[in-house]
N, CA, C and O of each residue as an XYZ file, in Angstrom:
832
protein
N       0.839     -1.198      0.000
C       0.000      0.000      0.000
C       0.874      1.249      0.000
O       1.872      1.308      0.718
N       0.445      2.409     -0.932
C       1.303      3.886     -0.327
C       0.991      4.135      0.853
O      -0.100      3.847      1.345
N       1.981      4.739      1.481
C       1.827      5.342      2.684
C       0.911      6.721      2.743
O       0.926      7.709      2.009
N       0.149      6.417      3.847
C      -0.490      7.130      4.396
C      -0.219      8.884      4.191
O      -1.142      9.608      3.819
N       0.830      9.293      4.416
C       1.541     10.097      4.138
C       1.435     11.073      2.490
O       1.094     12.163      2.031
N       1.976      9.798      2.125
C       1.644     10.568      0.331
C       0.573     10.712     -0.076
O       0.498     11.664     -0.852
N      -0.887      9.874      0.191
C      -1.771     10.248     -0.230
C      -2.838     10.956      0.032
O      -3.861     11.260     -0.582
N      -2.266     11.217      1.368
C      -2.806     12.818      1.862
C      -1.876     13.802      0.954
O      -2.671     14.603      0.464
N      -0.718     14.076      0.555
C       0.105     14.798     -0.217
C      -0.432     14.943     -1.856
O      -0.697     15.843     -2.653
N      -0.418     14.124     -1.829
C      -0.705     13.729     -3.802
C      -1.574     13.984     -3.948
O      -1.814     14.657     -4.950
N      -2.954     13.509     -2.776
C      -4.479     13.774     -3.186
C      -5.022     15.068     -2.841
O      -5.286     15.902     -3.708
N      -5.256     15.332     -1.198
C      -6.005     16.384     -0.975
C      -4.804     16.975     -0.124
O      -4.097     17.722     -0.800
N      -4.334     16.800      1.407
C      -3.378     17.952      1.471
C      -4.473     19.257      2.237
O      -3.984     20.280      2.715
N      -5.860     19.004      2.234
C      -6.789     20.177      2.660
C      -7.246     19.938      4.222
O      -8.111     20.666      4.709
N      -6.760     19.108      4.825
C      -7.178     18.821      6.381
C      -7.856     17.859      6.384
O      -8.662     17.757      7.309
N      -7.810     17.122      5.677
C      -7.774     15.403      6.034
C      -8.549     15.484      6.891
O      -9.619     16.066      6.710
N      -8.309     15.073      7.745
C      -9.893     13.784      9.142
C      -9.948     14.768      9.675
O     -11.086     14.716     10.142
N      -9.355     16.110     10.110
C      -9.740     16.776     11.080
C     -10.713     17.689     10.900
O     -10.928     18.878     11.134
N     -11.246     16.726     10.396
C     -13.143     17.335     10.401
C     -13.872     18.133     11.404
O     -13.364     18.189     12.524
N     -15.149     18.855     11.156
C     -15.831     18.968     11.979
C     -16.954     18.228     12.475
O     -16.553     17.096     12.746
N     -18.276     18.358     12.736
C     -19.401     17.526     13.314
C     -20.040     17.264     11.927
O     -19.444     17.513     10.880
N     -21.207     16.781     11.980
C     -22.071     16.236     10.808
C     -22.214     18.304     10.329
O     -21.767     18.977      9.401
N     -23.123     18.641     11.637
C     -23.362     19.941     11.240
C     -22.315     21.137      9.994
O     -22.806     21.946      9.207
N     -20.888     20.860     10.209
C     -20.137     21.164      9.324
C     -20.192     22.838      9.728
O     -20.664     23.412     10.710
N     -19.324     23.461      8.224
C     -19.580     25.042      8.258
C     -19.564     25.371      6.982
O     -18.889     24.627      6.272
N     -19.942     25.998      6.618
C     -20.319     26.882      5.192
C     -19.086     26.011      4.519
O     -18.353     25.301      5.207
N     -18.958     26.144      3.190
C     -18.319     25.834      2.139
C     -17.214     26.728      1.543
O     -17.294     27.771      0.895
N     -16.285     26.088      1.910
C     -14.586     27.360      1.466
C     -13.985     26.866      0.821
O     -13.839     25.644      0.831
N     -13.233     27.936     -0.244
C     -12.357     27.768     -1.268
C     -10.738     27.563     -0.438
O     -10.034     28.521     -0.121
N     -10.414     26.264     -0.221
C      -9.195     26.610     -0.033
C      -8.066     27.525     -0.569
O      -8.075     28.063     -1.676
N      -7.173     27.618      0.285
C      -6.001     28.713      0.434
C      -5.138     28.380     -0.229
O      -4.848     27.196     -0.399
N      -4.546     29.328     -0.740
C      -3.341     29.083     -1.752
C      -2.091     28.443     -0.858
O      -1.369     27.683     -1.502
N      -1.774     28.626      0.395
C      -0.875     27.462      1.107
C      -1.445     25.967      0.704
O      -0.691     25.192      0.115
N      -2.951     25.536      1.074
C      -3.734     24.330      0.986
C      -3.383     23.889     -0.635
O      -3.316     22.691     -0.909
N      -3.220     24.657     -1.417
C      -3.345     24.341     -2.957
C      -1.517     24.020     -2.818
O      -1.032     23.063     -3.423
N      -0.899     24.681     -2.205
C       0.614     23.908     -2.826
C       0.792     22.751     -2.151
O       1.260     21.693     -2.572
N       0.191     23.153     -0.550
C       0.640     21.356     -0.201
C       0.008     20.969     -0.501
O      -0.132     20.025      0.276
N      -0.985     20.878     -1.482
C      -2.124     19.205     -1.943
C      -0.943     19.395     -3.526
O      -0.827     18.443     -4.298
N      -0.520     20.142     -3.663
C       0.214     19.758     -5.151
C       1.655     19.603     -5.630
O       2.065     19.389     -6.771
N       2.456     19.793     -4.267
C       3.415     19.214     -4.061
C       4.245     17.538     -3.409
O       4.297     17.072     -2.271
N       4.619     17.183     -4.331
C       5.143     16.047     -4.143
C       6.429     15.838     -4.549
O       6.980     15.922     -5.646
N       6.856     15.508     -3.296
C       8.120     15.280     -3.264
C       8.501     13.808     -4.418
O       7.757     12.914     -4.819
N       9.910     14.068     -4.669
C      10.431     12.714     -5.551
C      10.327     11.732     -5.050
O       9.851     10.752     -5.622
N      10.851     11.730     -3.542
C      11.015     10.065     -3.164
C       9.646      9.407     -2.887
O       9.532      8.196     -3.076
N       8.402     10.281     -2.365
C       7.674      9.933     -2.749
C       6.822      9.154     -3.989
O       5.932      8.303     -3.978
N       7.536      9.867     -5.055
C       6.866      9.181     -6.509
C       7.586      8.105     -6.474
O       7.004      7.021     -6.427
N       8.857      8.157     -6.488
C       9.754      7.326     -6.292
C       8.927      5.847     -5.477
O       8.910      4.784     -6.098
N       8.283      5.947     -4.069
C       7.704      5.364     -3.650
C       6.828      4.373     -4.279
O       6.779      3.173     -4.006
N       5.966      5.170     -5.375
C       4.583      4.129     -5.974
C       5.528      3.394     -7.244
O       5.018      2.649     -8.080
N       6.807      3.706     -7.221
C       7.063      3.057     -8.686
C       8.030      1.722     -8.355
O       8.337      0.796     -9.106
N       8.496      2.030     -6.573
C       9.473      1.178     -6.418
C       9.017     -0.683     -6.773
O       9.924     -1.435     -7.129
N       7.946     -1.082     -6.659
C       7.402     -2.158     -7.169
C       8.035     -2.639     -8.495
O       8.534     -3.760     -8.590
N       8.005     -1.942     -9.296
C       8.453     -2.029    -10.878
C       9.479     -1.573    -11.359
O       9.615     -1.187    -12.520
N      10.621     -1.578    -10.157
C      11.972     -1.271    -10.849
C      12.548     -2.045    -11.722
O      13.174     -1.611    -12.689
N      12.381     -3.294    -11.452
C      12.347     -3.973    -13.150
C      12.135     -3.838    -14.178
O      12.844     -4.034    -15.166
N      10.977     -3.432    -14.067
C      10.237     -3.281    -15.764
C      10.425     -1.727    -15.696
O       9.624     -1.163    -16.440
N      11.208     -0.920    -15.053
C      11.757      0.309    -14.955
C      13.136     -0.263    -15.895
O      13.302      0.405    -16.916
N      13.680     -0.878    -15.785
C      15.063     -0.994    -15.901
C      15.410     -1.390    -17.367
O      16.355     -1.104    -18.101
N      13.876     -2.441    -17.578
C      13.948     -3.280    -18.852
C      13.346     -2.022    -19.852
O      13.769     -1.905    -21.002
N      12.561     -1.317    -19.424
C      12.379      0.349    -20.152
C      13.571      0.867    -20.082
O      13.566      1.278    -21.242
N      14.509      1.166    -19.719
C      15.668      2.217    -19.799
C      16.489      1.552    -20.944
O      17.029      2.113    -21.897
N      16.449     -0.131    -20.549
C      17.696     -0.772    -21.403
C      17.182     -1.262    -22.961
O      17.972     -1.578    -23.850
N      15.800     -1.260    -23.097
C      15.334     -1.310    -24.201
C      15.279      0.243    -25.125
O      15.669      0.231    -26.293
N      14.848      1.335    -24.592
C      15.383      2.916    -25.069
C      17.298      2.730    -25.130
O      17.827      3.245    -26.115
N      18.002      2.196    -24.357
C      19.093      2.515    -24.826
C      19.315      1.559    -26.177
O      19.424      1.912    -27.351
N      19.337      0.402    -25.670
C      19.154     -0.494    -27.399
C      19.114     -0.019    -28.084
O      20.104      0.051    -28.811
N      17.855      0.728    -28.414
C      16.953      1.000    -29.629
C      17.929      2.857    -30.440
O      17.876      3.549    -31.456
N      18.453      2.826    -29.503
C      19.554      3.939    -30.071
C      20.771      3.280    -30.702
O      21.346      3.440    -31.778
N      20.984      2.394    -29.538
C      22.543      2.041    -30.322
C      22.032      1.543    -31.529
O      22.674      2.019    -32.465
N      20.997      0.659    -31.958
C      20.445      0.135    -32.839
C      20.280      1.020    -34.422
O      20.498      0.660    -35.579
N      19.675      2.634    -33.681
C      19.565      3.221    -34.906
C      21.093      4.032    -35.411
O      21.214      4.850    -36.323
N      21.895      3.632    -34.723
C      23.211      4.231    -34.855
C      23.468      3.921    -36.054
O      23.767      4.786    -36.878
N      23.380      2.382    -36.412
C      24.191      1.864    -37.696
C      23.222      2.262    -38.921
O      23.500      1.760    -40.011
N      21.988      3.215    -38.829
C      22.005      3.937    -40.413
C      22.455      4.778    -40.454
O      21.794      5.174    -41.414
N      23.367      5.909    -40.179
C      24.172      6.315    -40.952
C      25.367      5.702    -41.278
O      25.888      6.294    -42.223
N      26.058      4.705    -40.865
C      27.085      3.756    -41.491
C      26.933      2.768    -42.404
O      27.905      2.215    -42.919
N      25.412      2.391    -42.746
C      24.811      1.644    -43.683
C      24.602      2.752    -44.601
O      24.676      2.156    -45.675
N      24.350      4.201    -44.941
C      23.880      4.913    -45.769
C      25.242      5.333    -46.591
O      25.399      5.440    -47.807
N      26.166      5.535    -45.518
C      27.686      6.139    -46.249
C      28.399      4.962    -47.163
O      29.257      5.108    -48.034
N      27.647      3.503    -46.592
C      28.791      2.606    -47.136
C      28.044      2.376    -48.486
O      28.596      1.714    -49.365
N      26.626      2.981    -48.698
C      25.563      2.882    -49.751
C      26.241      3.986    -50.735
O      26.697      3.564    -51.797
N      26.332      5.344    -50.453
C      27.045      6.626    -51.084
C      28.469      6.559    -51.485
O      28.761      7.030    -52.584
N      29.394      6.039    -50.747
C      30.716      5.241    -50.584
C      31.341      4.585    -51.053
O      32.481      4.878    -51.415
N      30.724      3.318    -51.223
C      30.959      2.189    -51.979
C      29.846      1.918    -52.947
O      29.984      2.316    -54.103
N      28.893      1.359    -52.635
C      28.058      0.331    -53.490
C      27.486      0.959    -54.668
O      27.211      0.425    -55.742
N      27.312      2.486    -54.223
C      26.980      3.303    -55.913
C      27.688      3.534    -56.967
O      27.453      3.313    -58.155
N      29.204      4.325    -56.068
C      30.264      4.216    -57.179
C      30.551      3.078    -57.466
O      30.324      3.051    -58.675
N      30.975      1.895    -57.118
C      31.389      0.689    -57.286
C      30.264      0.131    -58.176
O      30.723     -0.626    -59.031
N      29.130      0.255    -58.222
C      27.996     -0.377    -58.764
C      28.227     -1.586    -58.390
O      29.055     -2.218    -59.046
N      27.791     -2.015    -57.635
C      28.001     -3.344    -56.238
C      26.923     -3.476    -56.134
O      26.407     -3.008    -55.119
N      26.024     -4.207    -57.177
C      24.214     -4.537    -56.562
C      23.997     -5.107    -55.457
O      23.158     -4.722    -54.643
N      24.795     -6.160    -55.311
C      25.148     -7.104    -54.322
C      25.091     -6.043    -52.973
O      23.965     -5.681    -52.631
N      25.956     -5.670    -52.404
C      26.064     -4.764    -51.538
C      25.094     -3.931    -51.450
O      24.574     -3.750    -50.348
N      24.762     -3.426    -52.282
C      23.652     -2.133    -52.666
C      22.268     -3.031    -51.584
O      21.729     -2.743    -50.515
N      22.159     -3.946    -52.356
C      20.832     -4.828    -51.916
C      21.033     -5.723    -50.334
O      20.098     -5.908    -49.555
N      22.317     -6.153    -50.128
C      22.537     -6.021    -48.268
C      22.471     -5.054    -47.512
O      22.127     -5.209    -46.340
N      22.847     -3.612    -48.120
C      23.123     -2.333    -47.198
C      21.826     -1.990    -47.045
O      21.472     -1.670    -45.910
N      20.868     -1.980    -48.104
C      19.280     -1.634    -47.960
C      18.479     -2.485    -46.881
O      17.658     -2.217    -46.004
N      19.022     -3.491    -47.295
C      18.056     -4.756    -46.401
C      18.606     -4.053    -45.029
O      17.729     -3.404    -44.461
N      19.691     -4.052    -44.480
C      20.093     -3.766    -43.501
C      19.243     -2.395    -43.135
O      18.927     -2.273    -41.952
N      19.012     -1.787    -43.673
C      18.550      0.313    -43.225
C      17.521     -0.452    -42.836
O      17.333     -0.498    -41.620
N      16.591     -1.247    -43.734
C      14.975     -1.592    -43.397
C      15.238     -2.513    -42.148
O      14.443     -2.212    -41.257
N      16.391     -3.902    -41.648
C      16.216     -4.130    -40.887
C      16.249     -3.198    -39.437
O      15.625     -3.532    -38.430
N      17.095     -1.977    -39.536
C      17.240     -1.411    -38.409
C      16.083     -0.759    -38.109
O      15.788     -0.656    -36.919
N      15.152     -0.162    -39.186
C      13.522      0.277    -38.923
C      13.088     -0.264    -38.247
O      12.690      0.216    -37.186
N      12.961     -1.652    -38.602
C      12.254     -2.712    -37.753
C      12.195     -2.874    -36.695
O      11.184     -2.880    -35.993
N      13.432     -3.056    -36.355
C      13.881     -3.370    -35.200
C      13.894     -2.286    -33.995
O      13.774     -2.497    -32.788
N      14.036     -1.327    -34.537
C      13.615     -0.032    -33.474
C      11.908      0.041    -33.361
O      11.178      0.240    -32.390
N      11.683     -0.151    -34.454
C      10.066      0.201    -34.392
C       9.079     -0.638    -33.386
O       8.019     -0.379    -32.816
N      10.142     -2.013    -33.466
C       9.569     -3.403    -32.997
C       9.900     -2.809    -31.578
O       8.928     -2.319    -31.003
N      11.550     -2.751    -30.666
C      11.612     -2.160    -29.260
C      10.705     -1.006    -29.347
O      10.090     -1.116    -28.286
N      10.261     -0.027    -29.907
C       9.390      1.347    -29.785
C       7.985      0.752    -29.086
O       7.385      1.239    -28.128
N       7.636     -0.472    -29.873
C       6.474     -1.213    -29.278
C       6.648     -1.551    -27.679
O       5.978     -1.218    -26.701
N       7.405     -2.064    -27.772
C       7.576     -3.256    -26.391
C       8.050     -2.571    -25.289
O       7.900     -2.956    -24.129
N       8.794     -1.252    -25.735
C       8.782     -0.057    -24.689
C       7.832      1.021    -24.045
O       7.992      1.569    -22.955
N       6.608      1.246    -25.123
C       5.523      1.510    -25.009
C       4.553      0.584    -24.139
O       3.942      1.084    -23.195
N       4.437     -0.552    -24.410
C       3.666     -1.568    -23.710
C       3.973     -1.479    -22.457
O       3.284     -1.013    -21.550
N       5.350     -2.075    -22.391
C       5.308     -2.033    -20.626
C       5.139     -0.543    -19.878
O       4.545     -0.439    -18.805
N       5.696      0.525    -20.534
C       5.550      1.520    -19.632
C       4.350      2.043    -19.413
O       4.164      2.791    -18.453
N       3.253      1.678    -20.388
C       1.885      2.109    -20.157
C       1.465      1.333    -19.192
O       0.830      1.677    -18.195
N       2.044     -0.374    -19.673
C       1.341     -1.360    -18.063
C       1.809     -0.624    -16.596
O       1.188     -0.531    -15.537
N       2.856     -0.251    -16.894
C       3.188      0.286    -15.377
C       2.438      1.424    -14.871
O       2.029      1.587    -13.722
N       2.326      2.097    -15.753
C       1.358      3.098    -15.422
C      -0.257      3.246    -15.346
O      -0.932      4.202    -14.964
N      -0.545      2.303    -15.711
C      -1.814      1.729    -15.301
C      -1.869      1.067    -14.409
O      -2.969      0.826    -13.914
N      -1.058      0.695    -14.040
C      -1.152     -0.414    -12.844
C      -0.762      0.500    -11.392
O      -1.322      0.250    -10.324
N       0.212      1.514    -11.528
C       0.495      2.680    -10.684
C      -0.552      3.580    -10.583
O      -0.532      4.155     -9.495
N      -1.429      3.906    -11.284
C      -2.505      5.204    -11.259
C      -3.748      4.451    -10.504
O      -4.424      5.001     -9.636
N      -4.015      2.656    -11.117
C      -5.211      2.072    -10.750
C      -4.941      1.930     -8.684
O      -5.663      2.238     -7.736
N      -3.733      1.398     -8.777
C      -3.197      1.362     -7.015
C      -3.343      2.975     -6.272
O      -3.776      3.248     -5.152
N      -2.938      3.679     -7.089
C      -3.375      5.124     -6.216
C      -4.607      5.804     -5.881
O      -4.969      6.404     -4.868
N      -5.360      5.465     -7.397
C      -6.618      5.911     -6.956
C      -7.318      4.849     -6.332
O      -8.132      5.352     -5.558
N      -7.382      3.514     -6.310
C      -7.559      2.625     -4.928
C      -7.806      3.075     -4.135
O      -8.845      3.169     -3.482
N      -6.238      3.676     -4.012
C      -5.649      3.898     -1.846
C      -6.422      5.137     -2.261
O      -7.539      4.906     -1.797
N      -6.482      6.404     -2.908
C      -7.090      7.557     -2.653
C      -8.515      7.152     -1.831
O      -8.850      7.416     -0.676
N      -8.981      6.653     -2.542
C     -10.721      6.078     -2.600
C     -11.099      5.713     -1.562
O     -12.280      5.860     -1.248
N     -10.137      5.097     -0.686
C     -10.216      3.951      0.530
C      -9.760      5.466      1.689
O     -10.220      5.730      2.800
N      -9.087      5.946      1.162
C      -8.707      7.021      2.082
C      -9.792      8.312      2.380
O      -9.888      8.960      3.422
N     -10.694      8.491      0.925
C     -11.677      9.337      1.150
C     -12.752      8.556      2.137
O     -13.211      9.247      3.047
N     -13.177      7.245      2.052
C     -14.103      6.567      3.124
C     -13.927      6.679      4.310
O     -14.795      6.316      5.104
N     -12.604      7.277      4.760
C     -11.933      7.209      6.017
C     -12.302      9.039      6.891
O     -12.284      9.265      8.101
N     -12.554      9.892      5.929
C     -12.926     11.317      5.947
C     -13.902     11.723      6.814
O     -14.912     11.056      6.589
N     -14.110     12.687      7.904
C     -15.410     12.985      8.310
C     -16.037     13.435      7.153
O     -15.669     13.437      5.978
N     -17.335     13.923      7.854
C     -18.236     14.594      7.377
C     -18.192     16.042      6.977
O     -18.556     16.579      5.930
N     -17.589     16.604      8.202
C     -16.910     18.083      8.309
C     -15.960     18.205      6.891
O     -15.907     19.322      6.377
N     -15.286     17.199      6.312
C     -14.855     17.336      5.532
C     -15.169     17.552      4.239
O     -14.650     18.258      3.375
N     -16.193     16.758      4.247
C     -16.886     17.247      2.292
C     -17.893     18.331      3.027
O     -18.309     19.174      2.232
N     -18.295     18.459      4.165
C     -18.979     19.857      3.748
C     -18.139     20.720      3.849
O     -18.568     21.643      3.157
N     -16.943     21.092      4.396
C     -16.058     22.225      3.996
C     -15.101     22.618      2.642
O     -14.638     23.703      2.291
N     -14.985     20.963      1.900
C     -14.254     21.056      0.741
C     -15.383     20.629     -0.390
O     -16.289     19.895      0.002
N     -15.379     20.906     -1.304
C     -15.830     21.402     -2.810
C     -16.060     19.557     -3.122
O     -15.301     18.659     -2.757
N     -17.350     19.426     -3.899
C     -16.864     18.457     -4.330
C     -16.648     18.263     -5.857
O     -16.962     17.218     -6.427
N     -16.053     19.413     -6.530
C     -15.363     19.215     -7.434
C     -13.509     19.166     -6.973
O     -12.606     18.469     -7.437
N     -13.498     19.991     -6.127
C     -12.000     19.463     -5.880
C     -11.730     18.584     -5.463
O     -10.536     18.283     -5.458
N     -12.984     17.467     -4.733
C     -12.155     16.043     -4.217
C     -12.348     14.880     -6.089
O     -12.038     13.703     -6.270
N     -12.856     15.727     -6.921
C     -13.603     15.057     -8.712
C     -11.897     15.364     -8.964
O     -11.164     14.545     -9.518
N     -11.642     16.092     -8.682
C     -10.228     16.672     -9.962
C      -9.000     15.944     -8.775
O      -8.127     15.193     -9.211
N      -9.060     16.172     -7.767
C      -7.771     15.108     -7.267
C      -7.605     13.498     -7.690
O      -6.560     12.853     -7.772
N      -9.119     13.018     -7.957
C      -9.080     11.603     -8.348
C      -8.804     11.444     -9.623
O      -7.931     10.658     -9.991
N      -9.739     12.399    -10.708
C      -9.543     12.097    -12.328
C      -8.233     13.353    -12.598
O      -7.342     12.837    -13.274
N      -7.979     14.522    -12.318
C      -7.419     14.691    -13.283
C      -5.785     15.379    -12.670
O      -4.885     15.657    -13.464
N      -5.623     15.601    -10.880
C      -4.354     15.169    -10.882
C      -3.733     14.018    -11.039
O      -2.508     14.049    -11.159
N      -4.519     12.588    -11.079
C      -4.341     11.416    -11.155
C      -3.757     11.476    -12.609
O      -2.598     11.296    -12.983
N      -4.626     11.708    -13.156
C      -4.613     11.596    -14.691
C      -3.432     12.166    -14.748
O      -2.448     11.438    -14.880
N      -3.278     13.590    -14.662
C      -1.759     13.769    -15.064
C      -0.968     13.308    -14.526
O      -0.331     13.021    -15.540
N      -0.059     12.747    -13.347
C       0.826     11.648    -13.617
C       0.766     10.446    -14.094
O       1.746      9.705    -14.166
N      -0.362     10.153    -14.454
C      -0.042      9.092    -15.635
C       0.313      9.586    -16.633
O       1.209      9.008    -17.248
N      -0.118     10.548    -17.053
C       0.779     11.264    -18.763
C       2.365     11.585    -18.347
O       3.266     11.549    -19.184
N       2.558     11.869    -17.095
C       4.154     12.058    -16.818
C       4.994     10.755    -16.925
O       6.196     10.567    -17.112
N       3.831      9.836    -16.723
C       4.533      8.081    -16.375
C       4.860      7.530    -18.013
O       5.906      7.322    -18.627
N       3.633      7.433    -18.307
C       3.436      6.823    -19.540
C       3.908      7.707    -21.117
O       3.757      7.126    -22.191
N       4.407      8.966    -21.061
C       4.608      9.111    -21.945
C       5.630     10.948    -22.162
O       5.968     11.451    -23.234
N       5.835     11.450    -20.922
C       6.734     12.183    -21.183
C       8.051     11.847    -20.162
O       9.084     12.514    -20.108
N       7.781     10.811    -19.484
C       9.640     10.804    -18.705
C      10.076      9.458    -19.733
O      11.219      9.004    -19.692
N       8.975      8.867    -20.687
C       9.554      7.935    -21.536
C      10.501      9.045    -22.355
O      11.719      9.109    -22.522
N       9.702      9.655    -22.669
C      10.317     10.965    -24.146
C      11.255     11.422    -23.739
O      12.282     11.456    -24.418
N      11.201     11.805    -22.776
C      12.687     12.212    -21.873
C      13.552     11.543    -22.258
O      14.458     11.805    -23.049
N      13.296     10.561    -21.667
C      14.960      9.325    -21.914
C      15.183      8.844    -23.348
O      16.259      8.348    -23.683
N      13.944      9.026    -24.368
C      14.473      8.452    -25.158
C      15.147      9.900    -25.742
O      16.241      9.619    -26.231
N      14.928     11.020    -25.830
C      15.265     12.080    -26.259
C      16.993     11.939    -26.407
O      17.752     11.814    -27.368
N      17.170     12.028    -24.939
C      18.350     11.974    -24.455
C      19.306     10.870    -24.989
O      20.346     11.136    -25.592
N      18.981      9.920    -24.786
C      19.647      8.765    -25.657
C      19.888      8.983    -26.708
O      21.049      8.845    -27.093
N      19.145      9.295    -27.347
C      18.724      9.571    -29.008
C      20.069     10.700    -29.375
O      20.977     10.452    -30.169
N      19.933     11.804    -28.679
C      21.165     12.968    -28.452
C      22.506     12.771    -28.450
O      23.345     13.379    -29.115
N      22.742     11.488    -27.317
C      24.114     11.059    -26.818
C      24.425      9.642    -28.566
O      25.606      9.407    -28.821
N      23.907      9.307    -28.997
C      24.131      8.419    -29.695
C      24.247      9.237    -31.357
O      24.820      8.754    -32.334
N      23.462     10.699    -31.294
C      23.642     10.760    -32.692
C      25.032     11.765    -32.483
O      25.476     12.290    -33.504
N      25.752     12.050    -31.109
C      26.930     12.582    -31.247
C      27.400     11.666    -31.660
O      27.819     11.885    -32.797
N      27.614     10.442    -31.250
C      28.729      9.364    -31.185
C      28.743      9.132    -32.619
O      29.808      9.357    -33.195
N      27.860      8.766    -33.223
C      27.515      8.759    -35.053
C      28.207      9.825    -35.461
O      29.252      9.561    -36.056
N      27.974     10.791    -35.339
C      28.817     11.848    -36.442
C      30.464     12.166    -35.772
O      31.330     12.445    -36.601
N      30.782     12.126    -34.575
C      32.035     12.065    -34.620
C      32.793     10.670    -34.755
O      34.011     10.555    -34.615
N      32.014      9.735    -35.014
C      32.450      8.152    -36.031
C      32.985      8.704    -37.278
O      34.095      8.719    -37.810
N      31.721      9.188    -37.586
C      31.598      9.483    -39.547
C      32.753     10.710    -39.486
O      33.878     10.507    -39.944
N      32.403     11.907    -38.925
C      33.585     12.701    -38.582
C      33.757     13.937    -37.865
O      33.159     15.001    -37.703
N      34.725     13.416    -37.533
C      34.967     14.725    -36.244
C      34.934     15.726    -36.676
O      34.240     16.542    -36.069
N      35.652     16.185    -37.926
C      36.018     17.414    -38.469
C      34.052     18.453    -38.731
O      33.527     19.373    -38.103
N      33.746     17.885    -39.565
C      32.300     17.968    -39.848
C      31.415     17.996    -38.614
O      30.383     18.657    -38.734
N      31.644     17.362    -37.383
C      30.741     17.499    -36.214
C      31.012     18.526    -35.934
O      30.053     19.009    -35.332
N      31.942     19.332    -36.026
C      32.937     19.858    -35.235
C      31.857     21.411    -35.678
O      31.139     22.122    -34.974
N      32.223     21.443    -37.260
C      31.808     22.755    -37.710
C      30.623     23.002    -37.165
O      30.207     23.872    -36.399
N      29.941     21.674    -37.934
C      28.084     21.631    -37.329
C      27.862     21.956    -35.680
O      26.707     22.205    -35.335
N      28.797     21.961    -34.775
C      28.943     22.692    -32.857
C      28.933     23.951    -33.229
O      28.182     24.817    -32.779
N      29.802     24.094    -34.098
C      30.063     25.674    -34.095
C      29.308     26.614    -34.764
O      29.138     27.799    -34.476
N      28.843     25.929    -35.747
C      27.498     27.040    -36.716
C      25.997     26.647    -35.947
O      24.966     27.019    -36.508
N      25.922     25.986    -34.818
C      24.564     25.902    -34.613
C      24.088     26.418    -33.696
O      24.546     26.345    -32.556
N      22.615     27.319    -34.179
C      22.681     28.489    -33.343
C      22.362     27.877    -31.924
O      22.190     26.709    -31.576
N      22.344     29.054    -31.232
C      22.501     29.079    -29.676
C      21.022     29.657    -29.225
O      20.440     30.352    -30.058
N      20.295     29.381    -27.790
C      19.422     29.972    -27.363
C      19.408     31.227    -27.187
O      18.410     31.773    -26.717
């Protein structure tokens, strides 16, 4: 289960159990203090709901790195196409170096899948466990409590801060890493092919 802790943090953060009587009191917009601590969350916390799936954390990182080193070898399949097999008129070659570009499509396209899959399972499986424990945690609430808090703000802590860390899970800290990978591997490619030419392309490219 998350701790107790975070999902007062993650979810509401607005005074939890310390309710009042059935009778309650008028209906208030929480305070802009109440709005950062219900929307601040710490890392080790997130850290927390994911520690379950550091595996299939890991087999995501090492399948994004693959899938780079993988697309590395078209530009060394394209030069040896421009290089050799055209001038040379080398059908032979011509028709391995191609097969090869299309196998490396594949093969990235194929990890693009299987990296997608699991990280969405994880994140479905992380959002379905939180809003669980949220759910189980709102049953636990006085009364004093939904009559002092909104019940659209206890609607938007379940669907749609929920919702957005699953879009952080499932599809922009993927983009992240693959970004990055993607970055570190197409240096390594052009100072292969050549330093001299990487070199210029650092220096003519504009700056922020």
């Amino acid at each position: 289960m998350v701790p107790t802790e975070s999902i007062n943090t993650i979810s509401f953060g607005l005074g939890g159990g310390r309710g009042g009587g059935p009778g309650g009191g008028p209906v208030r917009t929480p305070t802009a203090a109440e709005r950062d601590q219900a929307q601040h969350v710490s890392l080790r916390r997130i850290a927390a709901l994911f520690r379950p799936y550091r595996w299939q954390l890991t087999l995501v990182t090492a399948i994004i790195i693959a899938s780079s080193v993988v697309s590395m070898a078209s530009p060394f399949l394209l030069r040896a196409v421009i290089d050799t097999a055209l001038p040379e008129q080398d059908v032979r070659l011509l028709v391995f170096l191609t097969a090869g570009m299309l196998a490396v499509a594949v093969i990235t396209a194929a990890f693009g899948v299987v990296q997608t899959w699991i990280s969405t399972r994880i994140g479905q499986e992380v959002m379905h466990r939180l809003r669980s424990d949220v759910f189980a945690h709102l049953q636990r609430q006085s009364i004093g409590f939904f009559t002092r808090t909104r019940g659209g703000e206890v609607q938007s802590r379940i669907t749609n801060d929920i919702g957005g860390m699953q879009t952080v899970v499932t599809s922009t800290a993927t983009s992240i890493a693959a970004n990055l990978t993607t970055v570190v591997a197409t240096a390594v490619a052009m100072v292969a092919l050549s330093w001299q030419l990487s070199l210029i392309s650092l220096l003519v490219m504009p700056r922020p």
